[in-house]
C-alpha positions as CSV (number, residue, x, y, z in Angstrom):
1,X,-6.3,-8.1,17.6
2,X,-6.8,-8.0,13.8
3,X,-5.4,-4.9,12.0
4,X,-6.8,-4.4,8.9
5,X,-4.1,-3.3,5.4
6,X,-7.0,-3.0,3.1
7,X,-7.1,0.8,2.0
8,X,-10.1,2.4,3.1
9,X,-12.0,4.2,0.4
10,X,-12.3,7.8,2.2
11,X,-8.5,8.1,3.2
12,X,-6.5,10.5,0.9
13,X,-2.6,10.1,1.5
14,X,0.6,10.7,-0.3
15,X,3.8,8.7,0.3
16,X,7.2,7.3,-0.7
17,X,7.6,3.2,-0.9
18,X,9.8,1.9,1.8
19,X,9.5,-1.8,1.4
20,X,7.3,-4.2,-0.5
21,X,6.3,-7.5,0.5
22,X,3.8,-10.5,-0.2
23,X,2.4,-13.3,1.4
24,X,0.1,-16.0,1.5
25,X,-2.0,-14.9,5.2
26,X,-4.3,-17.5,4.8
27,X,-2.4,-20.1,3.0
28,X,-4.3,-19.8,-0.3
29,X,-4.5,-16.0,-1.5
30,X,-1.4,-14.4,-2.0
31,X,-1.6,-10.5,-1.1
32,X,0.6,-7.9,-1.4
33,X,1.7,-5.1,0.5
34,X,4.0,-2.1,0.8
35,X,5.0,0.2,3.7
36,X,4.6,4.0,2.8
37,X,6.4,6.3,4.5
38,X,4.1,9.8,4.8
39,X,5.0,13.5,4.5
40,X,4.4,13.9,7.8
41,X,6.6,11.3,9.0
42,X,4.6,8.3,9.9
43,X,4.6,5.4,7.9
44,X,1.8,2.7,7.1
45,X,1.4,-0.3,5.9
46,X,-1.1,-1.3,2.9
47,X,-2.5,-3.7,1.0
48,X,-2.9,-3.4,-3.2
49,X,-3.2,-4.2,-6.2
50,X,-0.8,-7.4,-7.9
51,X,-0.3,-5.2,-10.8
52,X,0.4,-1.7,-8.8
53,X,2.7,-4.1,-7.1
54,X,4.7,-5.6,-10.0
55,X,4.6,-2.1,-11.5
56,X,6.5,-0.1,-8.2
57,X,9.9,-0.2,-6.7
58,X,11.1,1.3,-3.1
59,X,11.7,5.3,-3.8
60,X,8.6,5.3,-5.7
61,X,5.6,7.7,-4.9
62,X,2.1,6.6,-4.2
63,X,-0.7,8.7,-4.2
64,X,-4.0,7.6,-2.6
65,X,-7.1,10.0,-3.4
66,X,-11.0,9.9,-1.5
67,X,-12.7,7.3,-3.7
68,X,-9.8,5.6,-5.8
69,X,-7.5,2.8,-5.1
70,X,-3.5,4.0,-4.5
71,X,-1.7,4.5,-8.0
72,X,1.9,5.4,-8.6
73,X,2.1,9.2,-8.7
């Protein structure tokens, strides 16, 4: 079965960064990822943005609002 990373545009979330990671899933894009762990106490992994990614470090908080992509918050 094939879970999808990719952030959909409804959800609204806020989160702490509790690892980042990369790879190359289909041997020629390289995608990047981070696991968020939620106020609630679940914890999700998504895909974004190169530059949100170069720009973030674990400890960090991402917000995710109806409409826009995550952004550090």
């Amino acid at each position: 079965m094939f879970t999808s990373h990719k952030v959909g545009q409804g959800d609204s979330w806020e989160g702490v960064v509790t690892k980042r990671s990369r790879g190359m899933l289909d041997g020629s894009n390289m995608y990047h990822f981070v696991e968020v762990s939620l106020a609630d106490g679940e914890s999700v992994k998504v895909r974004i943005s190169r530059q949100l990614w170069k720009s973030i470090a674990v400890g960090d908080r991402l917000v995710k609002q109806p409409g826009t992509d995550p952004a550090k918050g």
